[in-house]
PyMOL CGO cylinders between C-alpha atoms (Angstrom):
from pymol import cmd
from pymol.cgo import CYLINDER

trace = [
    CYLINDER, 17.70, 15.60, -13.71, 21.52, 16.04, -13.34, 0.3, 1, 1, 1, 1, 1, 1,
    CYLINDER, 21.52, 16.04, -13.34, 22.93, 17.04, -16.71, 0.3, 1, 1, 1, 1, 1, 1,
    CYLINDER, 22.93, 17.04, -16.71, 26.03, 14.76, -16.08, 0.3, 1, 1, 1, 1, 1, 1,
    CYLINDER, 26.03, 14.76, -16.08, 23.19, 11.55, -15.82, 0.3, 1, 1, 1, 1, 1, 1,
    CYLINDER, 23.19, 11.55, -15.82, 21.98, 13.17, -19.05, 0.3, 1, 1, 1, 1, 1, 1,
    CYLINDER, 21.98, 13.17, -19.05, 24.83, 13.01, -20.86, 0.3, 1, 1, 1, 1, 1, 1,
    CYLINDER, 24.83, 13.01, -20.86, 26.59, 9.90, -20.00, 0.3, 1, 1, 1, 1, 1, 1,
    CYLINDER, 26.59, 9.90, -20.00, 25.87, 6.49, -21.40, 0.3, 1, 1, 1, 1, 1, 1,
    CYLINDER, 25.87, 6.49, -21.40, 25.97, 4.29, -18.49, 0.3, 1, 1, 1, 1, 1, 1,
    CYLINDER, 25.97, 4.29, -18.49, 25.08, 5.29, -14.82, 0.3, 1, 1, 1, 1, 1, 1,
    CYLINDER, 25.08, 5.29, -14.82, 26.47, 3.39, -11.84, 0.3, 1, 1, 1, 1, 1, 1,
    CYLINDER, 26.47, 3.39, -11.84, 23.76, 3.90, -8.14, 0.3, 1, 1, 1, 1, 1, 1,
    CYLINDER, 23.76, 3.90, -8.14, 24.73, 3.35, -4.75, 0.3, 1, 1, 1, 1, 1, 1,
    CYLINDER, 24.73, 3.35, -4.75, 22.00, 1.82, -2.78, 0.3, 1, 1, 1, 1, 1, 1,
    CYLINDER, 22.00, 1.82, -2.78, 21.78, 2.69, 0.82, 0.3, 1, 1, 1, 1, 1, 1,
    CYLINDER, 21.78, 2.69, 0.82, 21.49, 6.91, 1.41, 0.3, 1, 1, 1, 1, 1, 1,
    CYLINDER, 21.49, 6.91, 1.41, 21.04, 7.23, -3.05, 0.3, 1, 1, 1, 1, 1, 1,
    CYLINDER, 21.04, 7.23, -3.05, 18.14, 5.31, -3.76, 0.3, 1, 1, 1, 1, 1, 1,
    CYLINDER, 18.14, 5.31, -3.76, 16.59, 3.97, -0.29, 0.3, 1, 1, 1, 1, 1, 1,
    CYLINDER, 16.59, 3.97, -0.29, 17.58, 5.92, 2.74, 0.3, 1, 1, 1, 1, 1, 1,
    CYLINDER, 17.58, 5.92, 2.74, 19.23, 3.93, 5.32, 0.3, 1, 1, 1, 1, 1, 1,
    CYLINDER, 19.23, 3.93, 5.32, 18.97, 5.04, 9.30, 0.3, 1, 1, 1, 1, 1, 1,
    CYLINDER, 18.97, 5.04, 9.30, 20.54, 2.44, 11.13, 0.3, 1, 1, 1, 1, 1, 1,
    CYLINDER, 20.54, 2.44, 11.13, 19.11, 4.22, 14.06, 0.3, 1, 1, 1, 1, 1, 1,
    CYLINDER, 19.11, 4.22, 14.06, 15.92, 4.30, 13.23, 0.3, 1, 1, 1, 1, 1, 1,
    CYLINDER, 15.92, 4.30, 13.23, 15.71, 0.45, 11.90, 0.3, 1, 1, 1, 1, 1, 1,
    CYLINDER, 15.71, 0.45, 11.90, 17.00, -0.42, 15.51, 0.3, 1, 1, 1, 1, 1, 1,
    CYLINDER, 17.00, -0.42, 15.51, 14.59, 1.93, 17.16, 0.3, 1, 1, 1, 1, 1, 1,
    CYLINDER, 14.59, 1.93, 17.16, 11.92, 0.40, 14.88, 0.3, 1, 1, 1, 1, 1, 1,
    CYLINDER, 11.92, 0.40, 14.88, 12.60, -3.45, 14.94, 0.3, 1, 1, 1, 1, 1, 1,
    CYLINDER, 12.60, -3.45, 14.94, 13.89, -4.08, 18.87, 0.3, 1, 1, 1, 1, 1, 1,
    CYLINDER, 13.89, -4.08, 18.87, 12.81, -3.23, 22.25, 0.3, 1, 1, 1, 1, 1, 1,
    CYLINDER, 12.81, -3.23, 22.25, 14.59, -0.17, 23.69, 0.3, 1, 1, 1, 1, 1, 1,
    CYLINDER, 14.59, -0.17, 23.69, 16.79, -2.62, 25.57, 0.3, 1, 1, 1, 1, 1, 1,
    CYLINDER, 16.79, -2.62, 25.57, 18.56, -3.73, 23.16, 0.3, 1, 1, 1, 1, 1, 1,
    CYLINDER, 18.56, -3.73, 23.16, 18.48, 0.01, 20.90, 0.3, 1, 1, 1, 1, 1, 1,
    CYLINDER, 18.48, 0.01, 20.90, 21.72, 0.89, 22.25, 0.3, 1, 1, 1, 1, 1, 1,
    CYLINDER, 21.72, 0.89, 22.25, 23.65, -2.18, 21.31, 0.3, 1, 1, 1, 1, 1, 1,
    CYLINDER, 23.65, -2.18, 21.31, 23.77, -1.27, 17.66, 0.3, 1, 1, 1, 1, 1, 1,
    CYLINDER, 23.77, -1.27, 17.66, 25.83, 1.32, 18.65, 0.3, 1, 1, 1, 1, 1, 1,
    CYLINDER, 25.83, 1.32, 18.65, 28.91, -0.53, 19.56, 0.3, 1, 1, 1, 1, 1, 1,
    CYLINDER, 28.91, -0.53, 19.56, 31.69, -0.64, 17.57, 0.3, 1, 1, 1, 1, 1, 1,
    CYLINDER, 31.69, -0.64, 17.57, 31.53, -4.48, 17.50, 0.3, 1, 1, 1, 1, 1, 1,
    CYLINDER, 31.53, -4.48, 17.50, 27.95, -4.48, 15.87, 0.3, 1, 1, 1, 1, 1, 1,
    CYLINDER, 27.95, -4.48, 15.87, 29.65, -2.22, 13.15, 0.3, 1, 1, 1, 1, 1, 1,
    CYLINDER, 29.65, -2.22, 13.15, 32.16, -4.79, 12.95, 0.3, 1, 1, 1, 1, 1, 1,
    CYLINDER, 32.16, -4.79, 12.95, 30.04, -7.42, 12.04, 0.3, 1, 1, 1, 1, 1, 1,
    CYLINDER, 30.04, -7.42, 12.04, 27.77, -5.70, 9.90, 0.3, 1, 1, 1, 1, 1, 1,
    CYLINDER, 27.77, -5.70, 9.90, 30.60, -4.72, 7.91, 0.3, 1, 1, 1, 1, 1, 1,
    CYLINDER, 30.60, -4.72, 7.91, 31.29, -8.67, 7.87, 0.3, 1, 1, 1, 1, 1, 1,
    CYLINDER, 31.29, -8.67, 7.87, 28.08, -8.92, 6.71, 0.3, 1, 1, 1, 1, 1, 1,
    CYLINDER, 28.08, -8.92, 6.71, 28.40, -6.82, 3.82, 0.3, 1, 1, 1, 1, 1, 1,
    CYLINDER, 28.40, -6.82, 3.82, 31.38, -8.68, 2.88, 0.3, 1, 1, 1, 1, 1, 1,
    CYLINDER, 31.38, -8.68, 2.88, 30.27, -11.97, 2.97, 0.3, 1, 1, 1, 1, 1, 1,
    CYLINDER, 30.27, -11.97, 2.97, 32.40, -13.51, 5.47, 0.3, 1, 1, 1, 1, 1, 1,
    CYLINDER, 32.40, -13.51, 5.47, 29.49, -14.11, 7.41, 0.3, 1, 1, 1, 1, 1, 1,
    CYLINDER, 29.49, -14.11, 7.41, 26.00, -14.75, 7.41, 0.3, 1, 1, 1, 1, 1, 1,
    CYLINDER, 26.00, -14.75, 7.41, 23.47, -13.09, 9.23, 0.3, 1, 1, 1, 1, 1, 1,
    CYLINDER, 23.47, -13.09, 9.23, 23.04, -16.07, 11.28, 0.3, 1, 1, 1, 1, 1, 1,
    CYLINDER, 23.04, -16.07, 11.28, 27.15, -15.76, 12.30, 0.3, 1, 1, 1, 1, 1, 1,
    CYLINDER, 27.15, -15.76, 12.30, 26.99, -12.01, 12.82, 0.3, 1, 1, 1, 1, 1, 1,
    CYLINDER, 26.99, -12.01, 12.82, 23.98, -12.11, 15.31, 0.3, 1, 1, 1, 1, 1, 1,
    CYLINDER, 23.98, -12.11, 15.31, 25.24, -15.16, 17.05, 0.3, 1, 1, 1, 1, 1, 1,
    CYLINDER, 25.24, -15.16, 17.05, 28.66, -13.61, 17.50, 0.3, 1, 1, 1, 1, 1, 1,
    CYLINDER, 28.66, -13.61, 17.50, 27.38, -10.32, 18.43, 0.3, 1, 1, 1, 1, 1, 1,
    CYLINDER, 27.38, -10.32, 18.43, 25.14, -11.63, 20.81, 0.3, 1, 1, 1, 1, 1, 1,
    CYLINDER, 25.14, -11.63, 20.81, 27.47, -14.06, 22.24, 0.3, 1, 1, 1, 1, 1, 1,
    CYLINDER, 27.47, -14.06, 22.24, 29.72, -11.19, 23.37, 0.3, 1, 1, 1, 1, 1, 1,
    CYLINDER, 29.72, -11.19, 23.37, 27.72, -8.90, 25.06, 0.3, 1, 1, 1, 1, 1, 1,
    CYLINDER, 27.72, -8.90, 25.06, 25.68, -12.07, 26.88, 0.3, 1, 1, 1, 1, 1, 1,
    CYLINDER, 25.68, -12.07, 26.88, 22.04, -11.54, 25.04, 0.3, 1, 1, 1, 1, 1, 1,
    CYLINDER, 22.04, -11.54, 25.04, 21.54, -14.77, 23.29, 0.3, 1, 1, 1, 1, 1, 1,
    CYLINDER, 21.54, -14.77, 23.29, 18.11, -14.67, 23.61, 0.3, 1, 1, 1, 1, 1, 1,
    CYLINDER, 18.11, -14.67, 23.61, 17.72, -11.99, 21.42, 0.3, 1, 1, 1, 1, 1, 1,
    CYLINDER, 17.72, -11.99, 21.42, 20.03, -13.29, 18.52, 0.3, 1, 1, 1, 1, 1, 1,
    CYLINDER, 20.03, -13.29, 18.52, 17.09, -14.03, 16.43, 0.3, 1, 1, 1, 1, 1, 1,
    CYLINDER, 17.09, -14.03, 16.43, 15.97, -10.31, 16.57, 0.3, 1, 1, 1, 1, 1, 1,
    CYLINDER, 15.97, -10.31, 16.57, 18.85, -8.93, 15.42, 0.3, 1, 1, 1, 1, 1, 1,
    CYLINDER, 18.85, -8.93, 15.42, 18.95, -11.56, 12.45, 0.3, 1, 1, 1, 1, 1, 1,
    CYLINDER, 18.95, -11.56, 12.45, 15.38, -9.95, 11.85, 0.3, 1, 1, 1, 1, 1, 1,
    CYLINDER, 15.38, -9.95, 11.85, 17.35, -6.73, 11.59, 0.3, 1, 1, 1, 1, 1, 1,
    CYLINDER, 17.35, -6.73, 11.59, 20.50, -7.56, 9.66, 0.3, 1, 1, 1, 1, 1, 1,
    CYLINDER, 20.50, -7.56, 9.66, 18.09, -9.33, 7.00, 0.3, 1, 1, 1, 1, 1, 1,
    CYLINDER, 18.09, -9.33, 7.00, 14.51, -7.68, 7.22, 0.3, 1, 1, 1, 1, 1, 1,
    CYLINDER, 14.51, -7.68, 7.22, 15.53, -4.07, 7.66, 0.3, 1, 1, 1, 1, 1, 1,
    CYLINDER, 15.53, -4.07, 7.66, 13.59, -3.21, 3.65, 0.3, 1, 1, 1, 1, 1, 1,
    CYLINDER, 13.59, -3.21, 3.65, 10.14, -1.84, 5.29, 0.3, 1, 1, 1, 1, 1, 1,
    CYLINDER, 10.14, -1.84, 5.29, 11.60, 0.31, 7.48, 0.3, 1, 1, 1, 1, 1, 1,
    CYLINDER, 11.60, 0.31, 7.48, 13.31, 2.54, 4.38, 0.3, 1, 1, 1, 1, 1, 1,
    CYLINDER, 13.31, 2.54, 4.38, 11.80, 4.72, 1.88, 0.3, 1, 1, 1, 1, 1, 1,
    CYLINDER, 11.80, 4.72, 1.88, 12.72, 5.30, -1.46, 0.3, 1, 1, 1, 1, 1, 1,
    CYLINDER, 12.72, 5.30, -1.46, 14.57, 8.33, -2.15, 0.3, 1, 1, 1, 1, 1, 1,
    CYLINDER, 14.57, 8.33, -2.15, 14.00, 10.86, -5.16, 0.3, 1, 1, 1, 1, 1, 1,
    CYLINDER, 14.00, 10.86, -5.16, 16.87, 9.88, -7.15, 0.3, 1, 1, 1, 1, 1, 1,
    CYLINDER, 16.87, 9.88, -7.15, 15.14, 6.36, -7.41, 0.3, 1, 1, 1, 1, 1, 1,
    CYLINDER, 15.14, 6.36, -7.41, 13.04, 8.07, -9.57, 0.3, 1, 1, 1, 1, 1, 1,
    CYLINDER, 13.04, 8.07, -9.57, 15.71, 8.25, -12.20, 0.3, 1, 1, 1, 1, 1, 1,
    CYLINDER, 15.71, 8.25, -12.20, 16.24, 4.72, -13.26, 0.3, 1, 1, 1, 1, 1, 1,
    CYLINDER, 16.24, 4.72, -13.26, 12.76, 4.08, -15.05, 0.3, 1, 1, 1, 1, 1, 1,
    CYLINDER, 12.76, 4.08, -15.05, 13.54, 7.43, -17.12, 0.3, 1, 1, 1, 1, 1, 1,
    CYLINDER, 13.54, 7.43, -17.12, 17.35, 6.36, -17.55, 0.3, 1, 1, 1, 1, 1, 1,
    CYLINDER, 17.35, 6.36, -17.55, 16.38, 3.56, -19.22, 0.3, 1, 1, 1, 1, 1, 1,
    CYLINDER, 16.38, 3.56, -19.22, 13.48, 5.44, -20.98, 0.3, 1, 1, 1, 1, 1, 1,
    CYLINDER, 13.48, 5.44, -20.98, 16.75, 7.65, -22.57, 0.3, 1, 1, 1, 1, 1, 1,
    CYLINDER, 16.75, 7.65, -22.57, 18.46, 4.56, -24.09, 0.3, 1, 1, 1, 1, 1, 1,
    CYLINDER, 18.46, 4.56, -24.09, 20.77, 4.67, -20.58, 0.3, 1, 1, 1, 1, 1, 1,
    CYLINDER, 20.77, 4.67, -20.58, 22.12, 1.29, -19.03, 0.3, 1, 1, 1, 1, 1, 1,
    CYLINDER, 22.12, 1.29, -19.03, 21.57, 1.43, -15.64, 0.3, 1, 1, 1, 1, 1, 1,
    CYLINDER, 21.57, 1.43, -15.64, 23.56, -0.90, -12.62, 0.3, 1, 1, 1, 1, 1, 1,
    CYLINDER, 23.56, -0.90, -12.62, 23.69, -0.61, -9.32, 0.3, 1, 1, 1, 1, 1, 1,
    CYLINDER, 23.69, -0.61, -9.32, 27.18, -1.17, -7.25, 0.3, 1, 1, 1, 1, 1, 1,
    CYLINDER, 27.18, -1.17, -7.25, 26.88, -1.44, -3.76, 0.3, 1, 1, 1, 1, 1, 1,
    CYLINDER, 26.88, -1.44, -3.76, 28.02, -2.82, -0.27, 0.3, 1, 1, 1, 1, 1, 1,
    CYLINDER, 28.02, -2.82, -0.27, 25.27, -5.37, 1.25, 0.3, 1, 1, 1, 1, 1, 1,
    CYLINDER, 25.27, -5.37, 1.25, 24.10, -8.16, 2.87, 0.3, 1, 1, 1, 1, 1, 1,
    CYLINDER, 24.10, -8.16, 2.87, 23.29, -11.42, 0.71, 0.3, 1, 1, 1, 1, 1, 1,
    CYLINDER, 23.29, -11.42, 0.71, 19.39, -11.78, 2.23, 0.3, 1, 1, 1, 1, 1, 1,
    CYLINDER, 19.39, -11.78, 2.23, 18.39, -8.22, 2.78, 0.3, 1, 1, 1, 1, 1, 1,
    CYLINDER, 18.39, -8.22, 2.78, 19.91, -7.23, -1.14, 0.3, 1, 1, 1, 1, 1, 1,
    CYLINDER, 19.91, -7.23, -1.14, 17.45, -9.71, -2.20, 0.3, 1, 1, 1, 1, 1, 1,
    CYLINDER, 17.45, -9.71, -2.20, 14.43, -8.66, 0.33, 0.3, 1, 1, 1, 1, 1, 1,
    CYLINDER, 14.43, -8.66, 0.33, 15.06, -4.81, -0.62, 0.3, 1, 1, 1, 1, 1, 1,
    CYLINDER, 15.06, -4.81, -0.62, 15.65, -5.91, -4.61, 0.3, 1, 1, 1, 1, 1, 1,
    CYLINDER, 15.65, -5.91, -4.61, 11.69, -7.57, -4.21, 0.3, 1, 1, 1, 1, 1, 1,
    CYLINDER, 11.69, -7.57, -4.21, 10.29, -4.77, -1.98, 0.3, 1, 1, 1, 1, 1, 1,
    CYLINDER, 10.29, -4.77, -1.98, 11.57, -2.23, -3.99, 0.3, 1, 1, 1, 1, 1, 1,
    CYLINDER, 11.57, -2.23, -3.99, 10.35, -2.62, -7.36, 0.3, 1, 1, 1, 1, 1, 1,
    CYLINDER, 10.35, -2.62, -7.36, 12.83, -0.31, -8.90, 0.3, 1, 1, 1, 1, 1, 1,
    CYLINDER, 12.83, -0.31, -8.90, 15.93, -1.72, -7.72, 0.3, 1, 1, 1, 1, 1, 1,
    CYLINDER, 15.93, -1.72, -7.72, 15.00, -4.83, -10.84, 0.3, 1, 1, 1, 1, 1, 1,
    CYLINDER, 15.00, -4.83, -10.84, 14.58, -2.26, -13.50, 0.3, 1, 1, 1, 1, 1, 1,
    CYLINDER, 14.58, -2.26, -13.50, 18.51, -2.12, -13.97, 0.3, 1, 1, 1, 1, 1, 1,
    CYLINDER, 18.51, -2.12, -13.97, 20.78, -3.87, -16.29, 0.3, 1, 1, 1, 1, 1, 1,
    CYLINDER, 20.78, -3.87, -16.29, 23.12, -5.94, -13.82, 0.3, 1, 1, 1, 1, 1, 1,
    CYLINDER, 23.12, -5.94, -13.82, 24.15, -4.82, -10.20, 0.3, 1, 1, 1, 1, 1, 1,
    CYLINDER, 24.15, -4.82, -10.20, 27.72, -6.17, -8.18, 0.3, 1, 1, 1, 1, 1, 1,
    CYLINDER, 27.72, -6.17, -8.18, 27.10, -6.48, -4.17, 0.3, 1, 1, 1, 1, 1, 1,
    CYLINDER, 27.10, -6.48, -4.17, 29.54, -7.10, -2.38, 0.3, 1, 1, 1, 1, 1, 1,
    CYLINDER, 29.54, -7.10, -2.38, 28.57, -9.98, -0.29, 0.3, 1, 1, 1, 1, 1, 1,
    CYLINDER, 28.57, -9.98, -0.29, 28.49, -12.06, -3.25, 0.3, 1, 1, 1, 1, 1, 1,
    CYLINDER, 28.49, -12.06, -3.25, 31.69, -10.72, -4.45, 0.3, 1, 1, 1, 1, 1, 1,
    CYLINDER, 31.69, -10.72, -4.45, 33.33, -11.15, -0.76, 0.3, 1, 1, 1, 1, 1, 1,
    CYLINDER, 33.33, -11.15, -0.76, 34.40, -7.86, -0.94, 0.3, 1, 1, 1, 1, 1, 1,
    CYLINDER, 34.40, -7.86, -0.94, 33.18, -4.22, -0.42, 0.3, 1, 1, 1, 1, 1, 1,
    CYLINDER, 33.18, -4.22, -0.42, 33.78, -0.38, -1.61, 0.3, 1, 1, 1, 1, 1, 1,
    CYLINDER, 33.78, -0.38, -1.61, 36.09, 0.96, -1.49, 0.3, 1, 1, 1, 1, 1, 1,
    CYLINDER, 36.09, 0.96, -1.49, 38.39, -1.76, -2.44, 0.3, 1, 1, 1, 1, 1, 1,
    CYLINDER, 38.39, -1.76, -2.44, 39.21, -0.96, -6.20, 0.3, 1, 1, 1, 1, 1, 1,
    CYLINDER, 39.21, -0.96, -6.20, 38.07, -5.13, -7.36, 0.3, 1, 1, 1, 1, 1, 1,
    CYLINDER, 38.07, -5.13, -7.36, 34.66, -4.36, -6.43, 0.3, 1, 1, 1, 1, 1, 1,
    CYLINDER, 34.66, -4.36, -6.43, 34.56, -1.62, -9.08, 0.3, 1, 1, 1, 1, 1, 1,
    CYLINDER, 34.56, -1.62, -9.08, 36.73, -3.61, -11.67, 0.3, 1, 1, 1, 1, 1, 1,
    CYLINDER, 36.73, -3.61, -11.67, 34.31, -6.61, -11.26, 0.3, 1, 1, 1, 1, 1, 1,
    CYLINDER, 34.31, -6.61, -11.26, 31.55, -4.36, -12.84, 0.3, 1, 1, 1, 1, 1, 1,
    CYLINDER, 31.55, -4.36, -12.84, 33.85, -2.88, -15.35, 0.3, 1, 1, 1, 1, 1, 1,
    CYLINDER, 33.85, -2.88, -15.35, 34.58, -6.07, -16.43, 0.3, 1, 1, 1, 1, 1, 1,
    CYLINDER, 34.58, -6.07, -16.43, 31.63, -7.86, -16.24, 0.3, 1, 1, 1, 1, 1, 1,
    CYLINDER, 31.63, -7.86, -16.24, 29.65, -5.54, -17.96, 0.3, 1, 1, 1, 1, 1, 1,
    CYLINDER, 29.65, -5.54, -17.96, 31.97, -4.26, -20.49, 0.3, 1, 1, 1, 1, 1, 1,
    CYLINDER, 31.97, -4.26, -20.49, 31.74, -0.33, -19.25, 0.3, 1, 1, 1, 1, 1, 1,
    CYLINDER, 31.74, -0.33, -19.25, 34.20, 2.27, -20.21, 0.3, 1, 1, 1, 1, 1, 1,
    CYLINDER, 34.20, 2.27, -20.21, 34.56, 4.28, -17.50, 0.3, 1, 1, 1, 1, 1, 1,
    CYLINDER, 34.56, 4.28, -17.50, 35.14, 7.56, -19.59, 0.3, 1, 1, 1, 1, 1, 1,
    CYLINDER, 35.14, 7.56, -19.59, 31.44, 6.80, -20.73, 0.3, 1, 1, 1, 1, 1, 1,
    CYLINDER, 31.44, 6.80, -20.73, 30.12, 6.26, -17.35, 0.3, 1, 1, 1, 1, 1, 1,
    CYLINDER, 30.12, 6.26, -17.35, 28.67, 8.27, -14.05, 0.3, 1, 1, 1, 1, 1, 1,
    CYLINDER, 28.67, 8.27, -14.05, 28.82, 7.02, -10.75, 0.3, 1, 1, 1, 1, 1, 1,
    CYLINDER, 28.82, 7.02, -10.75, 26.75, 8.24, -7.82, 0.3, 1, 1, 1, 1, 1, 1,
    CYLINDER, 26.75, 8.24, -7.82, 27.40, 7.26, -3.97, 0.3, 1, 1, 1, 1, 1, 1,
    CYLINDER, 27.40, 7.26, -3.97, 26.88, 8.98, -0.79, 0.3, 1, 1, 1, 1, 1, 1,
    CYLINDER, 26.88, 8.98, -0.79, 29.99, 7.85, 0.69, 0.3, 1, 1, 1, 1, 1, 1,
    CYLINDER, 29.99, 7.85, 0.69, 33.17, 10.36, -0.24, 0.3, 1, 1, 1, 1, 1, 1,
    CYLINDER, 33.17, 10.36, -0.24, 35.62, 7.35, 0.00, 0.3, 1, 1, 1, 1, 1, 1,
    CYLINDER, 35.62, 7.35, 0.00, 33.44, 5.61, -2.37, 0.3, 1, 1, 1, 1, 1, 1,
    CYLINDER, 33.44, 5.61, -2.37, 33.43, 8.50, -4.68, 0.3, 1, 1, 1, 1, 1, 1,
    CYLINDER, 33.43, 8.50, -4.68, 37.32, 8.92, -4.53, 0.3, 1, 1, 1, 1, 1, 1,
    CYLINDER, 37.32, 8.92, -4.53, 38.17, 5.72, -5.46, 0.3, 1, 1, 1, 1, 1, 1,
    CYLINDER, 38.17, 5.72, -5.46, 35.50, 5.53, -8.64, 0.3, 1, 1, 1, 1, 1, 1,
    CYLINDER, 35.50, 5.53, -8.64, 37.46, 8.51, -9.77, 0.3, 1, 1, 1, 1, 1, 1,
    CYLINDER, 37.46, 8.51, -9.77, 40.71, 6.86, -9.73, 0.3, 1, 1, 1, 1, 1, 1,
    CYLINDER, 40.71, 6.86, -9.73, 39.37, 4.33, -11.39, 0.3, 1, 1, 1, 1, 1, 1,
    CYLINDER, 39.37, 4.33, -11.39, 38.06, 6.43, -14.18, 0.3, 1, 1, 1, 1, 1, 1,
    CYLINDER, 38.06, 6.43, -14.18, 34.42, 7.22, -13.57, 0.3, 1, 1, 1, 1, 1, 1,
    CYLINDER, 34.42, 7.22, -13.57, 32.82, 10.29, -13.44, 0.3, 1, 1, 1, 1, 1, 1,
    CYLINDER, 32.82, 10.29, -13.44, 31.62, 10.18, -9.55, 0.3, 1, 1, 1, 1, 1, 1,
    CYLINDER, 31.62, 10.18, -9.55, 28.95, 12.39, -8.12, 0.3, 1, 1, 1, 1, 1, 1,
    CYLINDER, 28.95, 12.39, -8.12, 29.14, 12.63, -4.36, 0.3, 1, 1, 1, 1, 1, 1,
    CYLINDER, 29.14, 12.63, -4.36, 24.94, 12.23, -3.61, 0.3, 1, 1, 1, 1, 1, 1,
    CYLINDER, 24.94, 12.23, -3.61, 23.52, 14.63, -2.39, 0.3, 1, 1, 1, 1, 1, 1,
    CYLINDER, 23.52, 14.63, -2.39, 26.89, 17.23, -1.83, 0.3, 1, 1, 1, 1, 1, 1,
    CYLINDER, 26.89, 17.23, -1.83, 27.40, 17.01, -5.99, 0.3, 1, 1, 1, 1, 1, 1,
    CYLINDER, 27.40, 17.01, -5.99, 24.29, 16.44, -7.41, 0.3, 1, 1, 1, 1, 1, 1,
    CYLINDER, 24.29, 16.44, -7.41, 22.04, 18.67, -9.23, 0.3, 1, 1, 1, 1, 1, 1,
    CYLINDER, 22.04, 18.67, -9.23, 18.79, 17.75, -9.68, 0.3, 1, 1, 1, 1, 1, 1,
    CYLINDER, 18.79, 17.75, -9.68, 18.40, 20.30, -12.59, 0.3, 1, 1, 1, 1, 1, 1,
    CYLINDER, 18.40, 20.30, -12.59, 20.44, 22.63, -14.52, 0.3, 1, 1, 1, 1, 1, 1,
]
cmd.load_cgo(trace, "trace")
């Protein structure tokens, strides 16, 4: 394990691409008919995903609006299926590993990430590990994502953490740039990590 996680008192995860891998790509390929694949590759659908992740809509909204553009109503209800029900189609990745022995070291352990409202709680009952932590702040309940410097001040604040006692770890390098200004120790995952040292 990284020497940094070692040392620190409180560790922050990232979800999507730390502990579950996320392939957008491969969800789409996996959950619609090739039809529809290429959809999820307009910068619209990004659009409203990211709207998802915030909050400001529902996965009901985003699919309805998405589909209502491009004239493919009839398959609104598959890509609700894919905004919300994505979970099986991801696999845990090593770091995920960490939390049980975190917590095993006396660690507290949250998670701080950007996600939908229904598919944070189908992945947080799929995956069993993403319960064994000590609070988590998503930001579709908080109505707004990373990198915006509230979402991290939210968990600061809500869970008492000094930053100067804590370690961050996110795959995205905007993510990671703005936990630093706000204090944390922030491993880019995997470009900083160390699994041993």
């Amino acid at each position: 394990m990284d020497k940094r996680l070692q040392d620190a008192d409180v560790i922050i995860f990232d979800i999507g691409n730390v502990l579950i891998n996320f392939d957008r790509q491969y969800i789409a390929e996996k959950m619609l008919p090739s039809s529809l694949v290429d959809y999820t590759n307009k910068p619209y659908f990004q659009k409203v995903w990211d709207q998802l992740d915030e909050g400001t809509l529902t996965s009901q909204q985003a699919a309805s609006l998405f589909c209502d553009t491009y004239n493919i109503t009839q398959s609104t209800q598959l890509f609700i299926q894919m905004m919300d029900e994505f979970h099986p189609f991801c696999q845990p990745l090593p770091l995920s590993n960490a939390l049980k022995q975190l917590h095993n070291m006396g660690k507290k352990v949250y998670l701080l990430t950007n996600y939908g409202k229904t598919s944070f709680i189908n992945s947080r009952h799929y995956f069993d590990f993403l319960q064994n932590v000590d609070g988590a702040v998503v930001s579709s309940f908080e109505k707004i994502c990373k990198p915006h410097s509230a979402l991290y001040q939210i968990l600061l604040d809500r869970y008492a953490i000094n930053p100067a006692n804590a370690v961050y770890v996110d795959d995205r390098l905007e993510n990671i740039e703005e936990g630093r200004k706000m204090g944390l120790t922030a491993i880019w995952y995997p470009s900083e990590y160390r699994e041993s040292i």
